[in-house]
N, C-alpha and C positions, 0 to 999 in steps of 0.2 A: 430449825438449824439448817444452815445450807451446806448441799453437798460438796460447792465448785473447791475445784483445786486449787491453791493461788498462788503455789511459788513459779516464778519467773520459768525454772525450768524442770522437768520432770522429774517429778520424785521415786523413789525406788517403789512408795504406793501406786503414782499413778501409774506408772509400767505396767505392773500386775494386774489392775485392772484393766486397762487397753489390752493386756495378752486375753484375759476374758472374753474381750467382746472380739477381740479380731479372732481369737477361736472361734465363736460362731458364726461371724461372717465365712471363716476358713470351710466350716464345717457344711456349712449353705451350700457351698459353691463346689466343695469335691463330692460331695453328696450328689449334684445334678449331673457333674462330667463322671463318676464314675457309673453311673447308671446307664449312660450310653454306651459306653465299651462292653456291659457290661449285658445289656441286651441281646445279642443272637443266644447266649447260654439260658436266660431267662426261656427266651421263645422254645427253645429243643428240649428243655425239659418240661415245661407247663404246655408245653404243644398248643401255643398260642398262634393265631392269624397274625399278619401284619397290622392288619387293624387294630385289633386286640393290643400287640405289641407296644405300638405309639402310642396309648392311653397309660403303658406304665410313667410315661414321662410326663404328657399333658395334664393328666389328673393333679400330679401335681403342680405346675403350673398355674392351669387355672384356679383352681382352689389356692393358690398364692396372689397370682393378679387379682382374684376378686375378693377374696378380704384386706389384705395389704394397708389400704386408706380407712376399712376401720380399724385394723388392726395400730395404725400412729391414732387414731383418735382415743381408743380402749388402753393405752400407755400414758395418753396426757391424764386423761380421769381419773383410772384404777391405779396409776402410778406404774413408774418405767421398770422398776426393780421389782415388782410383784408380777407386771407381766413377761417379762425377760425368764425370770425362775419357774415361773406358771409352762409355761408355753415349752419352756426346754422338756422340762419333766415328760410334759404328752410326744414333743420331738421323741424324743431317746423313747417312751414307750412304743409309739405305732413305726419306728424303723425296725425295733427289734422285732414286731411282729410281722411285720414285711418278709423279716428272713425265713419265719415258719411258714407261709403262705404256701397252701398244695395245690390253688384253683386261681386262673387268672384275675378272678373278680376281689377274690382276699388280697391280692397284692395292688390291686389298686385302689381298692378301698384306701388301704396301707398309706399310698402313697397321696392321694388325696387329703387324709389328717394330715400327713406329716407335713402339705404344701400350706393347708389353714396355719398349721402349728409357726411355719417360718414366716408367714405372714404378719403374726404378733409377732416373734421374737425377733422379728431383722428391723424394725421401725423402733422399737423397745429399745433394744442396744444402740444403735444410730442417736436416738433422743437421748439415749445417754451418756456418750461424749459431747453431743450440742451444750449438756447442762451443766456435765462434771466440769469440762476440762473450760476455762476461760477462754473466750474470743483473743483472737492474736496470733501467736508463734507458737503454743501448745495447742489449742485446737488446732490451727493447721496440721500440724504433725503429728497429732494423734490421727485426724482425716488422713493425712498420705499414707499413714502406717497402716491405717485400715482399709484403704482402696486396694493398697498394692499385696495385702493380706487375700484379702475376697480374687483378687486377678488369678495370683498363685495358687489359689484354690484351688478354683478351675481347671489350673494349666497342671497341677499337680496330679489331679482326681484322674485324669485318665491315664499314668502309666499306674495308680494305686489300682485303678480300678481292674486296669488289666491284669497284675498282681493276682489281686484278691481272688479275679472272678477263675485263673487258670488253680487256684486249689479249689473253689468251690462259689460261686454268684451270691449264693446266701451269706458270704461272708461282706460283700456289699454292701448289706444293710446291718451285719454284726460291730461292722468296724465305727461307725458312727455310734452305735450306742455305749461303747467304749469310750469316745472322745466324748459327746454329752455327757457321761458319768462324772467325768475328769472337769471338764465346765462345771458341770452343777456344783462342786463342792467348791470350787472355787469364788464362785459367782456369791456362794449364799455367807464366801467368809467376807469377799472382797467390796464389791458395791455396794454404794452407802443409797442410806437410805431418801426418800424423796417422800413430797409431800401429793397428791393428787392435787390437780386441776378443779375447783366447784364451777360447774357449768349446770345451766339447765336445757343444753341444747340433749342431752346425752346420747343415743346409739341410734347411727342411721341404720339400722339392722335391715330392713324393708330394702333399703339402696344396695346393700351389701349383698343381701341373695335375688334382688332380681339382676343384677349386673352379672352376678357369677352364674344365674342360671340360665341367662342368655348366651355366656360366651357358651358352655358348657351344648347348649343348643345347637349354634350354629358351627361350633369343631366337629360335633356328632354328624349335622348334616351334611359337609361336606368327606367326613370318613367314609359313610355308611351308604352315601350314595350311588357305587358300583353295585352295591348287594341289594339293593331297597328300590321300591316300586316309586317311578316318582312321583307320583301323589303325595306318598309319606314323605320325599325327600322336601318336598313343597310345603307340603305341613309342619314339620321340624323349624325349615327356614322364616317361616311362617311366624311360627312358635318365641322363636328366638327374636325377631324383628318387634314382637307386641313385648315381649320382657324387657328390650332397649326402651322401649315407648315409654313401659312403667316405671322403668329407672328414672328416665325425664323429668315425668312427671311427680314422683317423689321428692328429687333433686330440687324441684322448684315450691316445692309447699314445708318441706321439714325444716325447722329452725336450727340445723344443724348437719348440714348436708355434707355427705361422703365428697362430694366436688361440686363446687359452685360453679353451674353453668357459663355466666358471664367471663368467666376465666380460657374460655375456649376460643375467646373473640382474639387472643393473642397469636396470632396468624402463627408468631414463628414457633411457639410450643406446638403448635397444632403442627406445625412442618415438622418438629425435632421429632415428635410422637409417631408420626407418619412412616419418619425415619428409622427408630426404634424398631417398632412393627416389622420393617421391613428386613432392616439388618439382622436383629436374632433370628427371626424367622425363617430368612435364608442361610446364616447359618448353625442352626439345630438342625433342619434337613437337610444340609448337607451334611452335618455330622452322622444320620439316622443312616443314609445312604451309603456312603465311606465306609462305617463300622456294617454292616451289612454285606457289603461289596468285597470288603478284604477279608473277611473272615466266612462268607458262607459262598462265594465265589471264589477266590484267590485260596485260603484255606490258610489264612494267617491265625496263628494264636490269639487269644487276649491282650498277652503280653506285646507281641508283636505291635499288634494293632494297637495300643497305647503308646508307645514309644513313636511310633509314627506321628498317630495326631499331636503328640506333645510341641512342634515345631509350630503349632499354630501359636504353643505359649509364648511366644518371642513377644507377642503386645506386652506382655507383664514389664517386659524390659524396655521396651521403647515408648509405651503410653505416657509414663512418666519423666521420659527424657526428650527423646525426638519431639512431641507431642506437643509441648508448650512451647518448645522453639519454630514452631513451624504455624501455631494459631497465632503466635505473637509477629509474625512474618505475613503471612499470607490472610488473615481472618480466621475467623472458626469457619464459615459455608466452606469456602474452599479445599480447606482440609476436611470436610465431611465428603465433600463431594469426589475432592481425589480417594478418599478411602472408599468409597462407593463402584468408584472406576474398577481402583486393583479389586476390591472384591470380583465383580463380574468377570476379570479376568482369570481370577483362579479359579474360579467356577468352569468358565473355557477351558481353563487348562487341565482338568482332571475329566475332562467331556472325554479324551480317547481312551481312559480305564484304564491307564499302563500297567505291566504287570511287574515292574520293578517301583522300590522307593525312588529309587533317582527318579525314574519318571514321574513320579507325584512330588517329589519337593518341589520341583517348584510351584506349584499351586497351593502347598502347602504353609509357605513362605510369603507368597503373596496374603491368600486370606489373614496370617498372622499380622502384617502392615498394615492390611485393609481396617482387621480391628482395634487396633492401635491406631491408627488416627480417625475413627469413626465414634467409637462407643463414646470415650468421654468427651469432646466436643459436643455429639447429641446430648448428652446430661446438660454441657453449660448451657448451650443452647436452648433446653426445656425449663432452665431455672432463671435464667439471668431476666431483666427486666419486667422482675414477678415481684409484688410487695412483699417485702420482709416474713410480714405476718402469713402471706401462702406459699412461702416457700417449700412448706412439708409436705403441704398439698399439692405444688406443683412436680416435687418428689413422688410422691405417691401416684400419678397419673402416669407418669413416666415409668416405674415398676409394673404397674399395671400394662401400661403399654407391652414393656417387653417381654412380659408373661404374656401375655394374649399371642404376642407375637412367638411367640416357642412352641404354643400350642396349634395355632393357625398352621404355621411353618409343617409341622411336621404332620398335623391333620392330610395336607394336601398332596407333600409326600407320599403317604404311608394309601392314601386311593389311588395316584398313580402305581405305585409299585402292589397294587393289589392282585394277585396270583401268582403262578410260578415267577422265581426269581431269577430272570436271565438276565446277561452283558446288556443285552436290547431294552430291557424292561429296567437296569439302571439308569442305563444312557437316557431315557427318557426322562426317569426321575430327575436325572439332574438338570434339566431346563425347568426346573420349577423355583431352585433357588440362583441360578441364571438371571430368570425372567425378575423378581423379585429386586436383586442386585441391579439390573437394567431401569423398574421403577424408582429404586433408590437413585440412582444417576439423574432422575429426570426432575423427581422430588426435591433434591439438594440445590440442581440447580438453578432453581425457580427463587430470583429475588420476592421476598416479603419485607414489608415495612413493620418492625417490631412494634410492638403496643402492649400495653397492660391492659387487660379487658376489667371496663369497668364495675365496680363495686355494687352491688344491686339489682 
C-alpha cells in the first residue's frame, strides 16, 4: 500500500504530518544553539576545562557526522517510520539523562547518543517527505516548510536557551525531552506506514565507526595538544590518519558502501564540502568564543547573551528571500563567495571586543548575511550535477561535512583559548575563525569545472 500523498494540494493530514517531521528538524537545531548559550553555566558548575567544555558540543557532532550516511541507509532497509520512532525514543531518553549528569564525562557521553540518535532520525524524517509528499508543488513546499523550520530552530534555540539556562542549564536538556514526548505521540498516530528496501548490500557498519573514529581522533589531537607531550600528540594524529586509510579501504571493497569514492572526482562538491567545513566551523567558534567572551568577561546573563546572538537569525529571513534572487542574478560561486567575504568581515569586526551591543551589531549583522547567502548555495552546490540516484548520498557527505566542520571549528578554538581567559586570549581566539573565513574566500573563488564523478 503506498504512502504518497496525492491531492494537488495539502491536506489537513499532510499538514500534520509535515508539523511532525519539522518538529524534529525544529528540535535538532534549538537542541545545538541552545547548548551554546548555554555553556559557561555548564562549565561553573561541572568545573569543566575549556577542553572539556567544547566536547560537550563536538561529541555530539561527531557522532552525528559520522553515522548520519548510515543512518539514510538503516531508514531505506529497516524502514523510515521505524527508524524516525526508534531513534526519537533514544533522543528524548539520553537528553533527559544529559540533564541529571554530575561529572563532565556523563554529559558527554549524553550527548554523544543523543548526536548518533539524530543521525538516524534527521535522514529518516527528510526520506519521508521525499516519499510521502509527491514530486512537484507539495514536495517543494513541504521542503521550504522544513528548511525554514530547522533555520528557526537555530535562530530560536539561543534566546530559548538563554531562558532556560538563567533558571537552571539542566533545563537545557529537560525541554527537549518535552517536545520529543510531544513528537512521539504524534509520529506513531500520524505517519503512515512504509515498506523496507530488500538490498543485499546491507550495513557499512565497518565505514561507519572507522570514519567516526578518525574524526573523533584527530578533534582529540588537535584539543589535547597544549596539555600532551608531542609524541602522543603525533601518535593520536597518527592514529586518526590510519582510520581515514581504513575507511578507504573499506569504501572500495563493501558492496554497499557509506560513499562511493568515485563520487569525490566531482571537483565542485568536493569545493562545496571544503566550503562547508569551513563556514560552520568558523562559525561555531565563533559562537563558543562570543558566548564565553560576554558572559565570563563582560558579565552578561544567559538571557542577555541570547538575545544578542539572535541578530545572527536574520539568515532565517533572507536565505529564503534575498538568497534565490541574487544566485538567479549573479550564480551560486558568487554569492558563496560574497557570503564568505562579509563573513571574514564580521569576524574583523568583533576583533576590538566592544563592550557595548551597538559595537557588535554590526558583526553581528554581517555574519547573519554572510549565512544567508552562503549555507544554502553550498548545499546546491554539493547536490546539483549528482545522479538522481546519489543524491542522498551526496546529502549525506555534506552533513557529515558540516558536522566535522562544528567539531574541527571549535576543537581549534577551544586549544587556543586554553588557560586563563583574558580580552588577549579572546582576541587571539578569534583569528581562528578569521583565518578559516579568509580560506573560505580563497576556496569559493577558485573556478572548478563541475563533473559527475564516474560510476565504478
Amino acid at each position: 500500500m503506498s504512502s504518497t500523498i496525492t491531492p494537488e494540494r495539502l491536506t489537513g493530514r499532510a499538514w500534520a504530518v509535515l508539523f511532525v517531521l519539522c518538529g524534529a528538524i525544529f528540535l535538532e537545531g534549538i537542541d545545538v544553539s541552545m547548548m551554546g548559550v548555554a555553556m559557561p553555566s555548564i562549565r561553573a558548575e561541572l568545573g569543566l576545562a575549556v577542553g572539556e567544555l567544547q566536547w560537550v558540543v563536538s561529541a555530539y557532532a561527531l557522532s552525528y557526522g559520522g553515522f548520519v550516511l548510515l543512518g539514510g541507509r538503516a531508514a531505506d532497509l529497516l524502514g523510515r517510520r521505524r527508524m524516525f520512532i526508534g531513534w526519537l525514543v533514544v533522543f528524548l531518553l539520553f537528553s533527559g539523562l544529559g540533564g541529571f549528569a554530575t561529572e563532565g564525562w556523563m554529559l558527554i557521553l549524553a550527548r554523544f547518543v543523543t548526536g548518533v540518535a539524530a543521525a538516524f532520525l534527521t535522514p529518516a524524517g527528510l526520506s519521508i517527505i521525499t516519499t510521502t509528499y509527491p514530486e512537484g508543488p507539495q514536495r517543494n513546499k513541504a521542503l521550504l516548510v522544513y528548511a525554514g523550520t530547522a533555520a528557526g530552530g537555530f535562530s530560536l534555540g539561543m534566546v530559548t536557551g538563554g531562558l532556560l539556562s538563567a533558571i537552571d542549564w539542566r533545563w537545557v536538556f529537560f525541554a527537549p525531552v518535552i517536545v520529543a514526548a510531544a513528537l512521539l505521540a504524534g509520529a506513531i498516530a500520524l505517519i503512515p506506514h512504509d515498506t523496507p528496501v530488500r538490498s543485499r548490500g546491507g550495513f557499512d557498519l565497518g565505514g561507519a565507526l572507522t570514519l567516526t573514529g578518525a574524526m573523533l581522533l584527530l578533534v582529540a589531537t588537535v584539543v589535547r595538544a597544549p596539555d600532551v607531550p608531542v609524541t602522543l600528540t603525533a601518535a593520536t594524529a597518527a592514529a586518526g590518519v590510519v582510520l581515514l586509510a581504513a575507511f578507504a579501504v573499506i569504501e572500495n571493497r563493501v558492496s554497499a558502501p557509506l560513499i562511493r569514492l568515485g563520487l569525490l572526482r566531482n571537483t565542485a562538491l568536493v569545493q562545496a564540502n571544503l566550503g562547508a567545513i569551513l563556514l560552520v566551523g568558523s562559525f561555531v567558534g565563533f559562537q563558543f568564543i562570543a558566548v564565553l567572551y560576554l558572559q565570563e568577561s563582560r558579565g552578561w546573563s544567559e538571557l542577555q547573551t541570547g538575545l544578542a546572538l539572535m541578530v545572527i537569525g536574520i539568515d532565517a529571513v533572507l536565505a529564503p528571500t534575498l538568497t534565490p534572487w541574487l544566485v538567479n542574478r549573479f550564480g551560486n560561486r558568487r554569492v558563496v563567495l560574497g557570503g564568505f567575504v562579509l563573513a571574514a568581515a564580521a569576524y574583523a569586526a568583533f576583533l576590538p571586543l566592544g563592550r557595548s551591543f551597538t559595537a557588535m551589531l554590526p558583526a553581528f549583522l554581517l555574519l547573519g548575511l554572510a549565512f544567508a547567502l552562503s549555507y544554502g548555495p553550498l548545499t546546491i552546490a554539493a547536490t546539483e550535477r549528482v545522479a538522481e540516484d546519489e543524491q542522498g548520498l551526496a546529502s549525506g557527505v555534506l552533513t557529515t561535512s558540516f558536522q566535522f566542520g562544528s567539531a574541527l571549528g571549535l576543537a581549534v578554538v577551544a586549544a587556543v583559548l586554553a588557560g586563563e581567559l583574558t580580552v588577549d586570549r579572546f582576541r587571539t581566539g578569534l583569528t581562528v575563525p578569521l583565518a578559516a573565513a579568509v580560506l573560505g574566500v580563497l576556496v569559493a573563488a577558485v573556478p572548478v569545472r563541475e563533473r559527475i564523478g564516474a560510476k565504478g
